[in-house]
C-alpha positions in Angstrom: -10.1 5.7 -34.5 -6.9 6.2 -32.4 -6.9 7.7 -29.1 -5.6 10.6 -28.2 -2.4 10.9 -25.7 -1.4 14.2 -24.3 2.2 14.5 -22.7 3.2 17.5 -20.6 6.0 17.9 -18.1 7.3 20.4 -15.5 10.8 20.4 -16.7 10.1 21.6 -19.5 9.4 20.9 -23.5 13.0 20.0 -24.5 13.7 17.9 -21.1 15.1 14.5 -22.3 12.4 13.4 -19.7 9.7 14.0 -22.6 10.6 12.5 -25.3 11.0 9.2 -22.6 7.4 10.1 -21.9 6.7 10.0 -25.9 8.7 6.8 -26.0 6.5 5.0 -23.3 3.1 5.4 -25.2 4.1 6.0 -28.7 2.8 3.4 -30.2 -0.9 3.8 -27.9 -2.2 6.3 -30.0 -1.9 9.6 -31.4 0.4 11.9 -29.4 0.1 15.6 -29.0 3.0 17.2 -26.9 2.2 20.9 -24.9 4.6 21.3 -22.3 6.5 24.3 -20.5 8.8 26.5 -22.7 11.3 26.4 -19.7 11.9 24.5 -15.9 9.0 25.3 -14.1 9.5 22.6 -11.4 7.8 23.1 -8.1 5.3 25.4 -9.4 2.2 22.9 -8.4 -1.1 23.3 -10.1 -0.4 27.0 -10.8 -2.2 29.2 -13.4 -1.5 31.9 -15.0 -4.5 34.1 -14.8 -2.5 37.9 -14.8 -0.4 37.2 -18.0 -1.5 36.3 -21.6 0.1 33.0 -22.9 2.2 31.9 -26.3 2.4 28.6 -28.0 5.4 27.9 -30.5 5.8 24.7 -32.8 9.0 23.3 -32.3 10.2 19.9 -32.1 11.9 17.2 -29.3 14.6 15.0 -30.8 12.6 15.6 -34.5 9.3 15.1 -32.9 6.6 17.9 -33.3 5.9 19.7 -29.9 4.4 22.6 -28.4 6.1 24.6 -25.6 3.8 27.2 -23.8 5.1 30.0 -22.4 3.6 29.3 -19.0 3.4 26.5 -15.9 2.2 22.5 -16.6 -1.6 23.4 -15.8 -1.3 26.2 -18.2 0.5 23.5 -20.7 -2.3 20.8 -20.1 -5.6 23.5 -20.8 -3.8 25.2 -23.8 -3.3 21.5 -25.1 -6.9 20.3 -24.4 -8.9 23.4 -25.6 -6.6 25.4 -28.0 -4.1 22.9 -29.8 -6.3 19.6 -29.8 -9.6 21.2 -29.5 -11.1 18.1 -27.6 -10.7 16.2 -24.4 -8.0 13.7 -25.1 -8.2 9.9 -23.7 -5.6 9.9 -21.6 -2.6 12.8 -20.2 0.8 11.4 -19.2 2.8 14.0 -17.4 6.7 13.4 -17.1 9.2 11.9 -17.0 10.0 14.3 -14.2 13.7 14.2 -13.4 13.7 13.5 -9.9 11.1 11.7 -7.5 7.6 13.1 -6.7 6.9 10.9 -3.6 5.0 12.2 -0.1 2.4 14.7 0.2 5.3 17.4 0.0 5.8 16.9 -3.9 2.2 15.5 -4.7 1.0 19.7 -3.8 3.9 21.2 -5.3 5.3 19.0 -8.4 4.4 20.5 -11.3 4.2 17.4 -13.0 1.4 16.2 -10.4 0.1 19.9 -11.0 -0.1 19.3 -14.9 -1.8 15.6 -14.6 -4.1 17.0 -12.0 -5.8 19.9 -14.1 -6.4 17.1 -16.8 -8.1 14.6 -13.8 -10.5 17.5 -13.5 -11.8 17.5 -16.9 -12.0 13.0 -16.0 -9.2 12.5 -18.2 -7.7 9.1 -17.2 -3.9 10.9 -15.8 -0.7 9.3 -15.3 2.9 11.0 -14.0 5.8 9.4 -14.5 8.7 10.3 -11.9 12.2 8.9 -11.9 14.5 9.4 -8.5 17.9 11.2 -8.4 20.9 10.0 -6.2 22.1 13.6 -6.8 19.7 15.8 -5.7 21.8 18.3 -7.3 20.5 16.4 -11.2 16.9 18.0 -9.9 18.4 21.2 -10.5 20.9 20.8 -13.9 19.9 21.3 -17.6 17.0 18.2 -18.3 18.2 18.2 -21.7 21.4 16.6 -20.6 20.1 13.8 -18.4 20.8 10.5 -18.9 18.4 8.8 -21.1 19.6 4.9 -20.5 18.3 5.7 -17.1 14.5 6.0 -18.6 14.5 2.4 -20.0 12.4 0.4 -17.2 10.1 3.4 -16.8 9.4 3.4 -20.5 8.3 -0.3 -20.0 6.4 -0.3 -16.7 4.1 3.0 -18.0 3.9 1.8 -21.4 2.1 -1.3 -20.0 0.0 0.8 -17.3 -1.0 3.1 -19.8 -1.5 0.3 -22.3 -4.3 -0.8 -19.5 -5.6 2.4 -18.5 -7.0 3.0 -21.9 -8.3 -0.4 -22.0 -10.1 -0.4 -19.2 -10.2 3.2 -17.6 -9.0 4.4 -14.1 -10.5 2.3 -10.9 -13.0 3.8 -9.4 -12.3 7.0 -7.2 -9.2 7.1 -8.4 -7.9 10.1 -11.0 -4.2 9.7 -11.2 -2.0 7.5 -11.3 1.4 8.2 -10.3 4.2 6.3 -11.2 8.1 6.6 -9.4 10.7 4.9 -10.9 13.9 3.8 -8.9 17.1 4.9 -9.6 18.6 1.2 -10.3 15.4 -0.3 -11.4 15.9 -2.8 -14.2 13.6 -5.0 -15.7 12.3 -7.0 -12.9 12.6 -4.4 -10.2 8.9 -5.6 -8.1 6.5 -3.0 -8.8 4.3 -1.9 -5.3 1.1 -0.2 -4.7 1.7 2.4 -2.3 0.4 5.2 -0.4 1.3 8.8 0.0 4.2 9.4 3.2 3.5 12.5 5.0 7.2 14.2 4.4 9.9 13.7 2.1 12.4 16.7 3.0 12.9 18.3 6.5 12.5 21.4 5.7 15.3 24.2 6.8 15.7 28.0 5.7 19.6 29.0 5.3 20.2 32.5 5.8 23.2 34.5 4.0 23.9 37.9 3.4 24.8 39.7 0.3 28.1 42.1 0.2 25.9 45.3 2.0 25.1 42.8 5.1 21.3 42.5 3.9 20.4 38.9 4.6 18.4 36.7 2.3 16.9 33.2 2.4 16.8 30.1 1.1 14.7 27.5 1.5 16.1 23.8 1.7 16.4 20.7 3.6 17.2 17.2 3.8 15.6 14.2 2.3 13.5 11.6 4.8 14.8 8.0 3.6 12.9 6.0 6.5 9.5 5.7 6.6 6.2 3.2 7.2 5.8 0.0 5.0 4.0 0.5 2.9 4.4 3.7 1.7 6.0 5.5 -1.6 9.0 7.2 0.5 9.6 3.2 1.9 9.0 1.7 -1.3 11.6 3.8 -3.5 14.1 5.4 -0.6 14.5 1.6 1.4 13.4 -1.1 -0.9 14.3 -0.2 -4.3 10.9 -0.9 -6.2 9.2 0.9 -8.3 5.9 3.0 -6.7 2.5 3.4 -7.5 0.4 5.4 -5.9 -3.4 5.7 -6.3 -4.2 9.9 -6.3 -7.9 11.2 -5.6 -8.7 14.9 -7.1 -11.6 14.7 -3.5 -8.9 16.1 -0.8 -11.9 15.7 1.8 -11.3 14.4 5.1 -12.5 10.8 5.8 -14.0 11.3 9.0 -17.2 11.0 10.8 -18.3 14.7 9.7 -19.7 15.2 13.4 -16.0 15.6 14.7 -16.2 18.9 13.3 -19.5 20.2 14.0 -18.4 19.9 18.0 -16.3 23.3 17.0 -19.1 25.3 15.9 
């Protein structure tokens, strides 16, 4: 019997990013597509709880697809228990159009968000990031992006997916995920990394509109130096491509008596 692959994204269902991500792990099995209607970048692992949700057939490039009228998570449930009606063997969630390094993107991407929630049904999850010179590209229509710029990204995550379904996720870990360099090519070294702390220093710009009423927003620069050894240093300084090992358990590792000495 074929496994089942279900591919999600936060940019939403007609991003140029998916049908990469349907590329990478076409031929792996049968492939089910529920994804965002529209952007929802930066939305996280949000849910909609206070709204009802829609699903409408259409199609990506003349492939079938679902888009959901709601955020990745919603996306990812919808495709597990309404369109598929079973737990699927693995979730890819991408290509994301723009990096997802640091702990700054890994609680706010909504492509983390997506491949998350399916972690936490112990669905093998994978998402598949590729970086932006222009951070400005983060921000344009996905339909438009460039899709020569997706070739070594198809190849390195049809060959970790390829293996993940073989032989499952290492232990503790529940997703996989996966940044692509801007000029990575074919024998770009891959590196096993772990998560920087920051990736943007964050700044609020204020402005006012024509009745002198200020308003904000939020923005900041991007952090391009930081330790060996982790994903910021591995795609911003060396150029490789970054894997980093993702655990759903958020506890602290620490002697558990550290805490009790504030109680």
């Amino acid at each position: 019997m074929a496994q089942k692959i279900l591919i999600t994204n936060d940019d939403g269902v007609y991003s140029t990013g998916i049908k990469a991500a349907f590329d990478s792990v076409s031929d792996l099995g049968e492939i089910t597509i529920s994804a965002p209607a529209i952007q929802q970048s930066g939305v996280g692992r949000s849910i909609s709880i206070f709204e009802p949700l829609r699903i409408t057939k259409t199609d990506v490039g003349g492939i079938p697809a679902y888009a959901v009228s709601g955020t990745p998570t919603d996306s990812v449930i919808l495709g597990i228990f309404t369109i598929l009606k079973e737990m699927p063997d693995l979730v890819l969630s991408g290509f994301n159009i723009g990096e997802n390094i640091s702990t700054d993107t890994i609680t706010t991407s909504g492509t983390i968000g997506g491949a998350l929630e399916a972690a936490s049904y112990g669905i093998p999850a994978i998402a598949a990031s590729m970086q932006v010179l222009d951070e400005g590209q983060k921000f344009d229509d996905p339909r438009d992006y460039h899709r020569e710029r997706f070739e070594t990204g198809i190849k390195v995550v049809n060959k970790i997916a390829q293996n993940v379904l073989k032989h499952g996720m290492p232990k503790n870990v529940d997703l996989l995920n996966i940044n692509i360099p801007y000029h990575a090519e074919e024998n770009t070294p891959i590196e096993i990394t772990r998560l920087a702390r920051k990736v943007f220093k964050t700044d609020v710009e204020e402005r006012h509109d024509p009745r002198g009423r200020p308003y904000y927003w939020i923005t900041g620069k991007m952090i391009k130096e930081e330790k060996e050894g982790t994903d910021v240093h591995s795609i911003m300084q060396k150029g490789h491509v970054s894997i980093t090992p993702v655990s759903l358990d958020s506890t602290a590792r620490i002697n558990f008596s550290e805490i009790t000495k504030y109680l």
